[in-house]
matplotlib code that plots the C-alpha trace (Angstrom):
import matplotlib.pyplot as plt

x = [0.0, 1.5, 2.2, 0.5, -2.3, -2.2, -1.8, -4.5, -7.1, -6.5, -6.8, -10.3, -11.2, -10.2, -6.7, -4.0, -1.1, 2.3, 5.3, 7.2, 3.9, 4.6, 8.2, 9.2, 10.5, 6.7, 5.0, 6.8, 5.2, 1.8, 0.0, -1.2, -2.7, -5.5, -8.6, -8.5, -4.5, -4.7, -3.8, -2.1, 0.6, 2.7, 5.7, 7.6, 10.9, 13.2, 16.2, 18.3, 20.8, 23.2, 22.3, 24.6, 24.7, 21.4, 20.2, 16.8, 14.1, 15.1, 12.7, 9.4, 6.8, 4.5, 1.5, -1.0, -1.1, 2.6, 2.9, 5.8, 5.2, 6.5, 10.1, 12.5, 15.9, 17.8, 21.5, 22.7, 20.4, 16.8, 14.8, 11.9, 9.1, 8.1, 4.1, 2.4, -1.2, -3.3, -3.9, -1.1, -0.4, -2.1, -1.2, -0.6, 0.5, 3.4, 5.0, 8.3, 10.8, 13.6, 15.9, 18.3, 21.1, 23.5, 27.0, 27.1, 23.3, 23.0, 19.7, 17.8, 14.9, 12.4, 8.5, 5.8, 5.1, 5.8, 4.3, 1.7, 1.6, -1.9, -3.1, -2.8, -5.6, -4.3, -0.9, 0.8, 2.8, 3.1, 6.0, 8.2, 11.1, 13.5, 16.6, 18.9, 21.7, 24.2, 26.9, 30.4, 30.0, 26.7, 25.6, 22.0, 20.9, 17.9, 16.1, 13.0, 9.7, 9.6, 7.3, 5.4, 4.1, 0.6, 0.1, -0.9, 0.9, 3.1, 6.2, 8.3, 11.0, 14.1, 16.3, 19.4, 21.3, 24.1, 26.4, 29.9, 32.7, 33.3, 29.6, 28.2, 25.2, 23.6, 20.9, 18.5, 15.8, 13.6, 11.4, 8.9, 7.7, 3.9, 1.9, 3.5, 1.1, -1.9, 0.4, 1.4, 5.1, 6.5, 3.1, 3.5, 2.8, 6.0, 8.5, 11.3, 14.2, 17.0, 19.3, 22.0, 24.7, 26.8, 30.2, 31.1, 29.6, 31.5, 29.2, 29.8, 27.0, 23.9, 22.0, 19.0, 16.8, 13.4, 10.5, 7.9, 4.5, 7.0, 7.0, 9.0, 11.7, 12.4, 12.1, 15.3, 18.4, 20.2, 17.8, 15.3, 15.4, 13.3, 13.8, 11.0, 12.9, 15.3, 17.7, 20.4, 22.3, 25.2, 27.4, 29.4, 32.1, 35.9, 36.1, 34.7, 37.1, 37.7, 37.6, 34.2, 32.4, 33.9, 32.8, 29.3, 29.4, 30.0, 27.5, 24.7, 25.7, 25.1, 21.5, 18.5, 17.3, 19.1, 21.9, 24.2, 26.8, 29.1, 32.0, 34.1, 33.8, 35.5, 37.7, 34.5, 32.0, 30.0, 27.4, 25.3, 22.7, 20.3, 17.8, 15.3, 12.7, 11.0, 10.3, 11.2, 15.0, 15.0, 13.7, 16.6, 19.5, 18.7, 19.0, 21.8, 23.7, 22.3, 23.5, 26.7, 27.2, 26.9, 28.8, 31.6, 31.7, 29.9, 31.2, 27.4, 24.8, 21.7, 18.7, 15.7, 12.6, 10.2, 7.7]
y = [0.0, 3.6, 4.6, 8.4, 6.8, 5.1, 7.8, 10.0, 6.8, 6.5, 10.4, 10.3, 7.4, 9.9, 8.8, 10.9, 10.6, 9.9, 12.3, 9.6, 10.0, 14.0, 14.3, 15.6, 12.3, 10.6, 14.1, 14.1, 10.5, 12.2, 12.0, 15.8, 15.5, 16.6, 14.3, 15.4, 14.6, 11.2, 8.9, 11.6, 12.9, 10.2, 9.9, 6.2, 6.3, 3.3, 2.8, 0.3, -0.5, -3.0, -4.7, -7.9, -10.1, -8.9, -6.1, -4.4, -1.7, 0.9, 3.5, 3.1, 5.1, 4.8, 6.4, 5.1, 4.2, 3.3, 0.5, -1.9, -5.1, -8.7, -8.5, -11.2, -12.1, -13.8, -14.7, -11.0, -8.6, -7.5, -8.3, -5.6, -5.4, -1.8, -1.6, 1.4, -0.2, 2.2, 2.0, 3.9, 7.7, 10.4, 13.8, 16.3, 13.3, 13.3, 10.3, 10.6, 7.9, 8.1, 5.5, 5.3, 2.1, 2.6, 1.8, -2.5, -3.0, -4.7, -4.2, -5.4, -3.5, -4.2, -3.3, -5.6, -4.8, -2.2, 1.7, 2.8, 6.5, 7.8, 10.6, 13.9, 15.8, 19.3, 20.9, 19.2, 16.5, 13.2, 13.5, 10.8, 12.0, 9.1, 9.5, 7.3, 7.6, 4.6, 5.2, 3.7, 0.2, 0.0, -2.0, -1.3, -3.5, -1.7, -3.8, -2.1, -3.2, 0.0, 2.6, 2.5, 6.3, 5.4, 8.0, 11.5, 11.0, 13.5, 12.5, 14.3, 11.8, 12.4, 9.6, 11.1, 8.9, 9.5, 7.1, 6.8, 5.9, 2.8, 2.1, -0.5, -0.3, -2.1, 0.0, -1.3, 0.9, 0.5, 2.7, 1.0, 3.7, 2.7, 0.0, -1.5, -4.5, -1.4, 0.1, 3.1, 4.4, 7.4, 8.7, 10.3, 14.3, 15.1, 13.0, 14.1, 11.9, 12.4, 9.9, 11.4, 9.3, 11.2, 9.5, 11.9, 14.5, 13.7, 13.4, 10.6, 9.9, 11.9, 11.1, 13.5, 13.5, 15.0, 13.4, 15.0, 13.3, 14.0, 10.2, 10.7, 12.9, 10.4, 7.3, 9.1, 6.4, 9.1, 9.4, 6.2, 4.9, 1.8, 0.6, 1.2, -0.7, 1.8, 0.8, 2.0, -0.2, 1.4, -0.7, 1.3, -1.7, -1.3, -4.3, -3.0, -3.2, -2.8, -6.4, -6.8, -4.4, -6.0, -9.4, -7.7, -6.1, -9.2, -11.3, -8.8, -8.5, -12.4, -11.4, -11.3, -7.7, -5.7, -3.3, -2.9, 0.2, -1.1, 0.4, 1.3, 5.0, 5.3, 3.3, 1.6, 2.8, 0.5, 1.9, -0.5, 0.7, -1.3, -0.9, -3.1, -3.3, -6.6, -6.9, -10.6, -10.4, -7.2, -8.6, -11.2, -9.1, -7.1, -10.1, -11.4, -8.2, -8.6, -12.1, -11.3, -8.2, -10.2, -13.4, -11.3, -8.0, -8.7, -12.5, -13.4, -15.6, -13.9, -13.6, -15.1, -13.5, -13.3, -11.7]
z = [0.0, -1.1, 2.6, 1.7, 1.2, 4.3, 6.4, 4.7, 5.0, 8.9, 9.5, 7.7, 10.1, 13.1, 14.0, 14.7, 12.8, 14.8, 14.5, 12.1, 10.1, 10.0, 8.9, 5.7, 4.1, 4.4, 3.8, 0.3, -0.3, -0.4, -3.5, -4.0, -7.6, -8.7, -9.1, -13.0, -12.9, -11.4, -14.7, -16.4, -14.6, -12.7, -11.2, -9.8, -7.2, -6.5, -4.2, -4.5, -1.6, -0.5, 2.4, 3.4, 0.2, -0.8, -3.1, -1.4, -2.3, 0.2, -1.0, -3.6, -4.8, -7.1, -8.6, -10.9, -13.7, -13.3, -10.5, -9.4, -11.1, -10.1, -8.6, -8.0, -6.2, -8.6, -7.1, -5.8, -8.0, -7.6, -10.6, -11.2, -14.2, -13.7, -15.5, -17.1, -16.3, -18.1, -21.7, -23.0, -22.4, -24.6, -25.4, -22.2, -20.0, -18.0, -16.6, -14.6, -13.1, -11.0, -10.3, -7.8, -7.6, -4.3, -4.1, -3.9, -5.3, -8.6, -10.2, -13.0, -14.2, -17.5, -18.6, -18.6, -22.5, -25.4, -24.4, -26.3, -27.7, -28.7, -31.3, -29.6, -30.0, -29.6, -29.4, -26.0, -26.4, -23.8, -21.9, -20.6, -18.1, -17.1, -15.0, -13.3, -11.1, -10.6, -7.1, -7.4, -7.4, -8.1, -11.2, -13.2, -16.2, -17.9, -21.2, -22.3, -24.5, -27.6, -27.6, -29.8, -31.3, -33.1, -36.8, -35.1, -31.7, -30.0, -27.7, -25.6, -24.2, -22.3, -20.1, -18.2, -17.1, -14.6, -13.7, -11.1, -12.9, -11.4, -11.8, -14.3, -16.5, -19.1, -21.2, -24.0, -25.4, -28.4, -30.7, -33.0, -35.6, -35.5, -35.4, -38.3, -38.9, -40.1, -42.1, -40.2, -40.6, -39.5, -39.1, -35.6, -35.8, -33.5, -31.8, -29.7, -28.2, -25.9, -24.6, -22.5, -20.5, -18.1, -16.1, -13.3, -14.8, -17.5, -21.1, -22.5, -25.0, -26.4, -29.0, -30.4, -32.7, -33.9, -36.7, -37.2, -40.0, -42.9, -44.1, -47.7, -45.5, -42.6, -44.9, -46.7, -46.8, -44.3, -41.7, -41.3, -44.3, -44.7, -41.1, -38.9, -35.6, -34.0, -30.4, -28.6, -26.2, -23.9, -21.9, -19.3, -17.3, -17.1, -18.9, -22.2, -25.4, -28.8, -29.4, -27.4, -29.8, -32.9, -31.6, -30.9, -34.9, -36.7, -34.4, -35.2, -38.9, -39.6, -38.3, -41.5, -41.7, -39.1, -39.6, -36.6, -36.0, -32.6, -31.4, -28.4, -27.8, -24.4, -22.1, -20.8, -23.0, -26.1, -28.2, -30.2, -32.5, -34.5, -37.0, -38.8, -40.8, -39.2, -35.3, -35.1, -36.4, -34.6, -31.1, -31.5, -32.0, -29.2, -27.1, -28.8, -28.0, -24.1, -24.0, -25.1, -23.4, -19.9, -21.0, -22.1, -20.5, -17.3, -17.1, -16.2, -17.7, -19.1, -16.5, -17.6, -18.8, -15.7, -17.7]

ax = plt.figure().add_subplot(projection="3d")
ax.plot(x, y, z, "-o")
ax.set_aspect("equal")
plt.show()
């Protein structure tokens, strides 16, 4: 139970509540929307600490439609499907998440299923604001279903991602570019992307980019082309290399219908991009590149799909 609402239900049944119930840290639990906001505007917390051999939830909040799904300890990590339960989000929403993973904790976080965009009906966008912030030591592993923007949709997403230097992280996002099997492409009316990866303050990646219903322009060979499957996966570890990201390239490359750029960009940094124009080929290289991303990088097997 969201321990604000807790507290407000047993003050309307006459209790009074203690001083541990007044102080700032569970004050800033409450949920203070609006009636009309409740659905559209959202925000979900996480902390992660070390506690003994374990990895626990030392702070969450949630508030619907976004809820903490099923979570699971598998060998040292916590295993969390994080669930947008509405139907998707619609123009003028804004969902926020904020993850935290302290020094010790390893942490493994996916969706329950790909995050439907709908038509906007006027001007405002849906916004989704993402950040994360990994301590020395910590370790975060983040595979995400696409979202998906249907034809007339606005989108307003931005992850920030700030990591330790002796952090770890595994990210995997996806963008599909409609729903394909109707026939929309490209058809969203504005899309805007930003995926920022920061090492002791240190930038270390950003990409950008901005699509607007202009289907002949983004379908051009040097922007989309005829791929409508877009990802980026970062791997931050000290044990990142040259040969890693070559052994990544040519794996992907032997896959049907997905184009791969891999390199090494920094001591410890891998960027993988893919693109496809077909979700099944696509769905496996983006676990071929997880798989062998832990096996060789993070010298662990590949957690199994709880989902």
């Amino acid at each position: 139970m969201d321990p604000a609402r807790a507290l407000l239900r047993n003050v309307a049944r006459g209790f009074q509540p203690s001083a541990a119930d007044r102080s700032p840290e569970r004050l800033a639990l409450r949920d203070d929307r609006a009636p009309s906001a409740i659905g559209r505007k959202a925000r979900l917390e996480l902390r992660f600490e070390r506690r003994g051999a374990r990895t626990v939830i030392a702070h969450a909040y949630a508030e619907p439609p976004l809820r903490i799904g099923a979570s699971f300890e598998i060998d040292d990590a916590a295993y969390l499907i994080l669930v947008c339960s509405g139907p998707g989000i619609f123009g003028g929403d804004a969902i926020r998440q904020s993850i935290h993973v302290a020094s010790g904790a390893r942490v493994v976080l996916t969706s329950q299923a790909a995050l439907q965009v709908h038509p906007s009906t006027t001007s405002a966008a849906a916004r989704l604001d993402h950040e994360y912030c990994v301590d020395d030591d910590g370790e975060l592993h983040c595979h995400w279903d696409p979202v998906i923007p249907f034809a007339g949709a606005r989108l307003a997403q931005h992850y920030d991602i700030r990591i330790a230097g002796g952090a770890r992280l595994y990210w995997s996002d996806a963008l599909m570019s409609g729903r394909v099997a109707r026939g929309e492409s490209w058809q969203c009316r504005d899309l805007a992307h930003e995926l920022g990866l920061r090492a002791d303050d240190r930038l270390m990646y950003l990409e950008r980019y901005r699509v607007g219903a202009e289907t002949d322009r983004v379908r051009r060979p040097w922007v989309a082309g005829g791929v409508d499957y877009l990802s980026t996966a970062l791997v931050w570890h000290e044990e990142a290399s040259r040969e890693v990201a070559e052994r990544l390239q040519e794996a992907v490359a032997a896959c049907d219908r997905v184009r791969a750029g891999i390199d090494l960009v920094d001591d410890r940094l891998i960027v993988a991009r893919l693109a496809a124009s077909n979700g099944v080929p696509f769905s496996a290289a983006r676990r071929l590149v997880r798989t062998l991303a832990l096996t060789s990088v993070f010298g662990r097997q590949p957690v199994p799909d709880r989902k």
